[in-house]
N, C-alpha and C positions, 0 to 999 in steps of 0.2 A: 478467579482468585479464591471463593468458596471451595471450589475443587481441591486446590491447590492447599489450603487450611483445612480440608476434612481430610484428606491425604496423609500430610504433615501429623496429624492428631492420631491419628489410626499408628504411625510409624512407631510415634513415640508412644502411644500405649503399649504397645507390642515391645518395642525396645524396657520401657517400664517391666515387662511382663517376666521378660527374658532378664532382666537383671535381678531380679527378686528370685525366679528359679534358681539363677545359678548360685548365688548366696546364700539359696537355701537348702546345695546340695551337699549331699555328706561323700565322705573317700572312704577308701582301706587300700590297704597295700601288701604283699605278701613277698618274700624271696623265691627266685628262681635260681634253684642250684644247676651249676655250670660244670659239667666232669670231662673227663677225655683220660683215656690211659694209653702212654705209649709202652709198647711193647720191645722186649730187647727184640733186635731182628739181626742179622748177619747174613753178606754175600759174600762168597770166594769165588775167582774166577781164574782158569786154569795159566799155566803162561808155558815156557820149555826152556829147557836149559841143556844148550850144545857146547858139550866138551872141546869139539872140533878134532885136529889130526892127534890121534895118539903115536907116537913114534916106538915100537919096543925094541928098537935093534940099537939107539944112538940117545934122543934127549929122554926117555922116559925108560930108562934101560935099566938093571936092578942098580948101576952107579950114578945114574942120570936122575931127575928131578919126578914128583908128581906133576899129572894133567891138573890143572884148577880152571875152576869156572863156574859162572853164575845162572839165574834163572829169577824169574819175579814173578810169583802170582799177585794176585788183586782183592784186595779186603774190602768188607767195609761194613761196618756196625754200628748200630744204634750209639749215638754220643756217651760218654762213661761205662759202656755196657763190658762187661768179663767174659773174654772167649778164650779158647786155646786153638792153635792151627796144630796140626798134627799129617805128618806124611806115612802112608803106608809102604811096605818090605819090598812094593816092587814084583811085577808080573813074574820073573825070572829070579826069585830071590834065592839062594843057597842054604843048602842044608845047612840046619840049626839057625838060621833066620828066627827074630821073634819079634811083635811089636816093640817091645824096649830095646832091643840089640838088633835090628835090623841089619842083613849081610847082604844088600842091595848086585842085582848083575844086570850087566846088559847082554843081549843075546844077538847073536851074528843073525842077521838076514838069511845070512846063505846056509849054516851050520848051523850044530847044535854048541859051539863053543860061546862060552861067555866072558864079559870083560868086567872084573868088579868095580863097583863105585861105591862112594858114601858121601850123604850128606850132611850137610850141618846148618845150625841158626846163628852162627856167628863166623865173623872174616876170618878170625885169628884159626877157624874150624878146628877149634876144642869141644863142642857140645855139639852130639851128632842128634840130629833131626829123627826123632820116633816117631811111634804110634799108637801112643798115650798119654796120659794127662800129666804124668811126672814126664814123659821124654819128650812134649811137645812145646810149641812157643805160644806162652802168654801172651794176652793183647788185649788191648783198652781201648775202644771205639772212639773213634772222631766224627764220626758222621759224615765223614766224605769217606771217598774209594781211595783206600793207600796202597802201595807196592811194599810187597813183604818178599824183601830180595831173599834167596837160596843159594845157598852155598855150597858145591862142591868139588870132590877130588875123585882123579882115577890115579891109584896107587902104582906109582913105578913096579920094573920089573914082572910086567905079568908079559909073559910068552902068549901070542894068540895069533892066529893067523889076519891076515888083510879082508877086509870087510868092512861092512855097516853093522854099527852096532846099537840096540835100542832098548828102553824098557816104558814102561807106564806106570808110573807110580801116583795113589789118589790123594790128593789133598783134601783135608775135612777142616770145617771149622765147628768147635761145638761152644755152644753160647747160653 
């Protein structure tokens, strides 16, 4: 039982000890600054856009209708971030082509004949699609990957022989 009260006695001095340290210990405190910077960032990712059959002898004839048809590349930029997508004249593009007036062609596989096209950023295809900051399309990031559909036309009445026709035209986004 001695044991057990010298024990006991030793605990509580010790516990005594340790109470009075920590009461009698001081603080200070200081701020840790917290930063991160996001950066505008943008992805464009390519898509294609098939006219399909062009007719020149009957529906797309100089009295018969335009070819229309779509295409959708893939956006995607930092959330609020300010870009412009911008399409360039086209590997096969026609004399006096320029990035703001672009005279977009396609070129026969087989031939040196070409099939012209044009594109546009809007359905109604009134504003033709350039390749510059006044002729391209503005865009305001959402932070996910959107489809930025393309628009366009191959203009009736063009005479060309039967073939394939193709061109590659680059998409940029600048941010």
């Amino acid at each position: 039982m001695k044991a057990i009260r010298s024990t006991l006695a030793a605990a509580t001095a010790a516990a005594a000890v340790f109470t009075a340290t920590g009461a009698d210990a001081a603080t200070a405190t200081a701020n840790l600054t917290v930063t991160a910077t996001v950066a505008s960032a943008c992805t464009i990712n390519s898509g294609t856009l098939n006219f399909g059959n062009y007719d020149p002898v009957v529906i797309n004839s100089a009295g018969g209708i335009d070819l229309l048809g779509t295409g959708t590349l893939t956006v995607q930029c930092t959330l609020l971030s300010t870009a412009v997508v911008t399409l360039g004249q086209g590997t096969h593009a026609a004399t006096g082509s320029t990035d703001a007036v672009p005279r977009r062609r396609m070129r026969n596989t087989n031939s040196n004949d070409h099939l012209a096209y044009d594109l546009y950023q809007d359905l109604a295809r009134l504003v033709v699609w350039g390749n510059t900051a006044g002729t391209g399309l503005p865009y305001i990031g959402t932070g996910l990957s959107t489809p930025v559909i393309v628009y366009g036309t191959v203009p009736r009445g063009q005479v060309v022989p039967s073939g394939t026709y193709n061109d590659t035209v680059v998409a940029t986004i600048t941010f």
